[in-house]
Structure formats: C-alpha cells, structure tokens
C-alpha positions in Angstrom: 146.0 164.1 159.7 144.5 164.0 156.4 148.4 163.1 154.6 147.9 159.9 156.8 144.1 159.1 155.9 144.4 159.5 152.1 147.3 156.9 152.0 145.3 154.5 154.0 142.2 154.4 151.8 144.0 154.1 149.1 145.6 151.0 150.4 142.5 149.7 151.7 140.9 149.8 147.8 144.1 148.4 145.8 143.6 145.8 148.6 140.0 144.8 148.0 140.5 145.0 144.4 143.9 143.0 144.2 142.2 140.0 147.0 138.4 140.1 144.5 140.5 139.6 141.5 142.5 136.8 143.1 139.0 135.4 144.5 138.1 135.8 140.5 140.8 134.2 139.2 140.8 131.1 141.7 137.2 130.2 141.3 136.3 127.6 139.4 134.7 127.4 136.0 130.7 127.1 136.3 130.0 122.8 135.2 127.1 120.8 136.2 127.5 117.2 136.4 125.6 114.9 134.3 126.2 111.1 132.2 125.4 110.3 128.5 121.9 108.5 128.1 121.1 106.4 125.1 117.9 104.8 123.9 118.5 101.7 122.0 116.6 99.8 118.9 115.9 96.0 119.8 115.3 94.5 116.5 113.6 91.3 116.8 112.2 88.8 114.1 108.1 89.0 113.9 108.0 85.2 113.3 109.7 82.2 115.1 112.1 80.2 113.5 115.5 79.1 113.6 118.4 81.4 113.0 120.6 80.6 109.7 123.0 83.4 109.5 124.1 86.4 111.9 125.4 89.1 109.4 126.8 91.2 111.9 128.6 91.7 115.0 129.0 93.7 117.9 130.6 97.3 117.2 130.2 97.2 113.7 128.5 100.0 112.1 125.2 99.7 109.5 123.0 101.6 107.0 119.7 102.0 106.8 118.4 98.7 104.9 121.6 96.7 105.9 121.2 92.8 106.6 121.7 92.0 110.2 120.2 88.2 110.0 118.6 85.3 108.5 116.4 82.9 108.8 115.2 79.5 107.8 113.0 80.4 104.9 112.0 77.1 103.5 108.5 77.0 104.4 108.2 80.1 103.0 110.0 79.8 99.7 107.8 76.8 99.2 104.3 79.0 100.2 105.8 82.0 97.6 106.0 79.1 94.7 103.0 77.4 95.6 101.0 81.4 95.7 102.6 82.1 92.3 101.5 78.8 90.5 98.3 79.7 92.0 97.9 83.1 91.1 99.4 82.0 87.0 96.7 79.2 87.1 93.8 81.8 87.7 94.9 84.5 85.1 94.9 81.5 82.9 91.3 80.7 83.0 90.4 84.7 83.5 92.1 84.7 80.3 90.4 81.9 78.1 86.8 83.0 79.4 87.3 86.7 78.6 89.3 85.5 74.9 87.0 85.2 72.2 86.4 81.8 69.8 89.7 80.8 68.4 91.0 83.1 65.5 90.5 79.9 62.9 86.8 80.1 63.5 86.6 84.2 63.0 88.4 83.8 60.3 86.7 81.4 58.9 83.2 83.6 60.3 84.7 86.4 58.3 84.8 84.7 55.1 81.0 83.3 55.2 79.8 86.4 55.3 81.9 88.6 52.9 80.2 85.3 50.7 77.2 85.9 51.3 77.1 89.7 51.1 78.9 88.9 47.8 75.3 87.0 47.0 73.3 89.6 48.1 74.6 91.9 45.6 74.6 89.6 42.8 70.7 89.4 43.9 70.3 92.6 44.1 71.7 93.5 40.4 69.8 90.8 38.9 66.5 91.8 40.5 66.6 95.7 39.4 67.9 94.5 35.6 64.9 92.1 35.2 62.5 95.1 37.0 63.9 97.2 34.2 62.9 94.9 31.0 59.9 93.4 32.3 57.3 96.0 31.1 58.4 95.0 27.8 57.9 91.6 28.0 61.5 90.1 27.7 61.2 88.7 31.1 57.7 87.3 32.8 56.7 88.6 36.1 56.8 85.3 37.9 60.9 85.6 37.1 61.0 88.8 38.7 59.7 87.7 41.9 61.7 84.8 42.3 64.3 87.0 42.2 63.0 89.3 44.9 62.8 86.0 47.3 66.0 85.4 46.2 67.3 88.6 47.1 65.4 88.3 50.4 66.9 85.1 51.2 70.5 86.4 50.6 70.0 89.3 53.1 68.8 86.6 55.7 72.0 84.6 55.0 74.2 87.9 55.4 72.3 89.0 58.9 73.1 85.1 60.1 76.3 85.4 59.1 77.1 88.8 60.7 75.8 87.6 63.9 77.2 84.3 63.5 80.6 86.3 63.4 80.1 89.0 66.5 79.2 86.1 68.9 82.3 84.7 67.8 84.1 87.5 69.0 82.6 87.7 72.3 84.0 86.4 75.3 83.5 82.4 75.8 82.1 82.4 79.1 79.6 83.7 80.8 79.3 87.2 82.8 79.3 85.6 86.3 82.1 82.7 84.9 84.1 86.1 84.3 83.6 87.6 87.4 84.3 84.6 89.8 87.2 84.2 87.5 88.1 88.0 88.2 87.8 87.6 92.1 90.0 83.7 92.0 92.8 86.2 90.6 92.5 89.2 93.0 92.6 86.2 96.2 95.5 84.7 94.0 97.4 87.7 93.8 96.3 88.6 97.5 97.8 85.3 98.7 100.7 85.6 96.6 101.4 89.4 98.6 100.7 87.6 102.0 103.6 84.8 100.8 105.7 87.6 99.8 105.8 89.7 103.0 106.5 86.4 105.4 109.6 85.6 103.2 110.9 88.8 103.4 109.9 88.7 107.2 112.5 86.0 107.8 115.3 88.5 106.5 115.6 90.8 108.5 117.4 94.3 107.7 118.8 97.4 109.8 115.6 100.5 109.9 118.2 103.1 110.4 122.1 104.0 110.1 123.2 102.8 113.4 126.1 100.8 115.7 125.6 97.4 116.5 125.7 97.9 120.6 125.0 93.8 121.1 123.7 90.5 119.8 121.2 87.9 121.6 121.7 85.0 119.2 124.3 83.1 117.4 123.2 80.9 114.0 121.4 77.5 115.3 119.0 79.2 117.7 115.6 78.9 117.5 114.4 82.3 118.2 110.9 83.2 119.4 108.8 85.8 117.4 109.5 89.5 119.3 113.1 88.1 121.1 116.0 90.3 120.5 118.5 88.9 118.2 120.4 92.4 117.5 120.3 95.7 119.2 121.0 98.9 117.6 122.3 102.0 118.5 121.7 105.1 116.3 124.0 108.3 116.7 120.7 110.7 117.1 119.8 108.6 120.1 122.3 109.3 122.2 121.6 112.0 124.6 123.3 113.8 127.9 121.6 114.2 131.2 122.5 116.6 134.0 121.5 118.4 136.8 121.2 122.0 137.7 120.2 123.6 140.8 117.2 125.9 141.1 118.6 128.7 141.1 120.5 128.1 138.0 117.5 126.9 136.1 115.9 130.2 135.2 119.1 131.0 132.9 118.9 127.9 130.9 116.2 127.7 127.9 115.2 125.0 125.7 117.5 125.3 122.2 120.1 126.3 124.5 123.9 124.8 123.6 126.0 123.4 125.7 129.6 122.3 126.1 129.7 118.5 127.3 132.9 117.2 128.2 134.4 113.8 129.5 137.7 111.6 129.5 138.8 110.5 126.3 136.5 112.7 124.5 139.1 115.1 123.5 137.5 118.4 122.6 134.4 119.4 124.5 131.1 118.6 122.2 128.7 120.9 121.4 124.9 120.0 122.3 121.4 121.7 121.9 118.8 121.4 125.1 116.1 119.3 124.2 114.3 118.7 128.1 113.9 120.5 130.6 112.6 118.9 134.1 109.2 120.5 134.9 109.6 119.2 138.5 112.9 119.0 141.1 114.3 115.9 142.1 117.3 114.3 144.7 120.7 114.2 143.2 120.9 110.9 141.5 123.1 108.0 143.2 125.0 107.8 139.9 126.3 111.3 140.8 126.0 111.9 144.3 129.0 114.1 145.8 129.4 115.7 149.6 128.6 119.0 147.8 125.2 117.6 145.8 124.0 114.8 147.5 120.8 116.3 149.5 120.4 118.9 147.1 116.9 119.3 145.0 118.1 119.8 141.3 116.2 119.5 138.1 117.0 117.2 135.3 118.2 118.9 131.7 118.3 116.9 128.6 121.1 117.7 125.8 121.2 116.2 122.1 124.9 116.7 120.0 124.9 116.4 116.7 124.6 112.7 115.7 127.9 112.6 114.0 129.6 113.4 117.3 127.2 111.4 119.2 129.7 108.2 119.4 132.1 109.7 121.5 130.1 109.6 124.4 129.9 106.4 125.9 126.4 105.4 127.8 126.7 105.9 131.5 130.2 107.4 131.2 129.9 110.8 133.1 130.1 114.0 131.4 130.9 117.8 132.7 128.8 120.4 131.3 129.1 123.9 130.7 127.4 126.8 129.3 129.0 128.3 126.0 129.8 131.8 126.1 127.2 134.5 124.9 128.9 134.6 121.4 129.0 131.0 121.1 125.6 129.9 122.0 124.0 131.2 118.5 
C-alpha cells in the first residue's frame, strides 16, 4: 500500500507547486492608476493698458527674467522724465544753499585778512621798538601810545576780517531753507522710484524657467489690470495623482519613489511621494473602471524631477508602480 501512497503525494506536491508558479507567473504586475496634474502661473499685467507686443508664443520655452509682453508705456516714459527733471531741479537748489559764497569772494576774503594780519605785525614791531627807546628819551610817550591804539586797531581789523571770511564759507541759506530743501529731494527721488517701478510694470518678464502652456491676448488689446495675457507652465509643477486602495496604503510612505508610466513616454519616470490623502475617497470619474469604480481609495501625490516633468502631459493618464526595494533609495 505504501509503494502506491508515496507516489501519489509526491504527485500531488510537484502539482501544487508547478499550478502556484503558473498562478505566479500569469499575475499581473502590481500598478495603480492615476493622471499627471499640473498647477499653472497666470501672469497678468498689474496696470491696464493696451498691449504693444506679444514676445512669445504658445509652446515655447523661457528663462527666468525672459520678456513675455509689452505695453504702451508712453504715459509712463513721460512721468519717468518729468520725476527726473524734478528730482535734478531739487538737488540743484539743495546744492546752492548748502555751497558756500562764490570762490571769488573767499578768495578775495582771504587776501583782506592775510593784509591786515600783515598790519598787525608791522604794529606790533613798531610798538615794542619805540617801548624799548623811550626811557631814554629818543621817542615821547604820547608816540608810544599812538602806537598801542594803532596796534589795537589792527587786531580789530584782523578779527573782522577773519570772521568776515568763515561766514563766507558757510552755507548761503538758512538751516530750515536746507532742510526743506533736503526733504524736496528725498519726495523728488521718491517720486522718481514710484515713475520707475510703473514703467517697468508695463514690461512684463517670465518669474521662472517655464513652457508657455497658452496666451489670452494678441498685440492691439486693451488688457485690464490682473487679466491673463500668458500662462506659464514650470517643469517642477507638474505632478502625478493616483489612487491606492486601503489596504495598500500602509506600504507606501511619503519620500517614497515611484515608477510612472504612460503612452509616448518611453521609459517609465522616476517620482518621489510628496502627498498622501489623510482621508478615502470614490474612484474618480476620470478613472473609473468595472474593477474600481465603487471602491474607497485614497489619493497619492508624486513629483519627478523637473527635467523629466515635460513628458507628462496634463490629464493624460499614467500607470504607477512601486520600484523595487533596491531601487527605491
């Protein structure tokens, strides 16, 4: 009995493992479905006006800083040369009231009173010889004190002169002349920064590296201030969603990469977790499926790098699949 058992279990486990490997082998591989998301820049002008020049059109791509479009900027030229003028007009007279007298007169300051020091010596030297001589009787006293008024005189001359010459080097107005003229230049250069920023307002540039997904305008519109005259797509805004199951959800972790795959995207791309769904929701419509279509899942969020971003296409669906252990690092 036994020679017939032995054969027959035997059988029985080649069988179960032969019909689990073929299960193995015939399942499919693990995806979740899921579509690329994108959020876009709408880059408006802040101030109405008519539209001159479009610089760029639909597809192309742009730098950071890169002209998109123009405006009519002759109000504004005219407001930047009028602030200017203004501004060059009130340095001006800052200028002249701070400057002292003009350099003719301090020159001219200067020379009375190296004159008149010149005097005082003279005065001086004649005053101490005649003190020296007049105990002996070759000058009278009455000379001698002559020359002390004389001498006195000279030193009032020089004081007059000196301060004749340091007014002249002071400023020629007055302190509160100076300091309205101080404040006229600050609201001069002020104004001339407010003209500044409205020009530039009416030229308006790319804020980052980006694809031009669309344009609003064409040149000859009159645009209103926050309309949409170009809209921007940047490579690090475009994102996949998908949707897991519950049960699945407990393997996945924020950081976590994934393989995204689609038509025409040739080799899967790689991208990082970045949202996880606290809460579950129905299978969106956009990928409902007999399988998924009353099922609670919970929505995922994946970024790839930006310069594989542009492959995806928003709203073209995507299959995604978790890397291997090894290749998740």
């Amino acid at each position: 009995m036994r020679r017939f058992v032995l054969p027959v279990l035997l059988l029985l486990v080649l069988g179960g493992a032969g019909f689990a490997w073929w299960r193995l082998r015939a399942a499919p591989s693990v995806y979740w479905q899921g579509y690329a998301e994108a959020d876009y820049i709408d880059v408006a002008p802040v101030l109405t006006g008519r539209l001159v020049r479009l610089v760029v059109a639909r597809g192309e791509q742009v730098a950071a800083g890169a002209p998109l479009f123009d405006q009519d900027d002759t109000n504004e030229l005219a407001a930047h040369a009028a602030a200017a003028a203004n501004l060059a007009q009130a340095q001006a007279n800052l200028a002249n009231l701070v400057a002292p007298s003009r350099p003719n007169e301090i020159a001219q300051d200067m020379g009375a009173l190296t004159e008149q020091r010149a005097a005082e010596m003279q005065a001086a030297d004649n005053l101490a010889r005649d003190e020296r001589v007049v105990a002996s009787g070759a000058v009278t006293r009455q000379k001698v004190d002559q020359e002390r008024m004389t001498l006195a005189a000279t030193q009032a001359r020089v004081a007059q002169a000196a301060a004749k010459l340091a007014l002249a080097r002071q400023p020629t107005g007055r302190s509160d002349q100076i300091a309205a003229a101080r404040a006229a230049v600050a609201a001069a250069r002020a104004t001339l920064a407010q003209a500044a920023w409205q020009l530039a307002q009416r030229h308006v540039t790319a804020p980052v590296a980006a694809v031009v997904s669309d344009t609003d305008a064409e040149a000859g519109d009159t645009v209103a201030a926050g309309a949409t005259v170009v809209q921007l797509l940047p490579p690090g805004n475009i994102r996949v969603r998908f949707f897991v199951p519950e049960p699945v959800l407990a393997g996945i972790h924020y950081g976590e990469r994934m393989a995204i795959s689609c038509d025409g995207c040739g080799a899967p791309l790689v991208a990082r977790v970045s949202f996880i769904a606290p809460q579950a929701e129905y299978t969106p419509p956009v990928i409902y499926s007999e399988q998924t279509r009353a099922t609670l899942v919970y929505m995922i969020e994946a970024r790839p790098k930006p310069a594989e971003a542009l492959r995806l296409k928003p709203g073209e669906p995507v299959e995604v699949r978790p890397l291997a252990p090894q290749a998740r690092r």
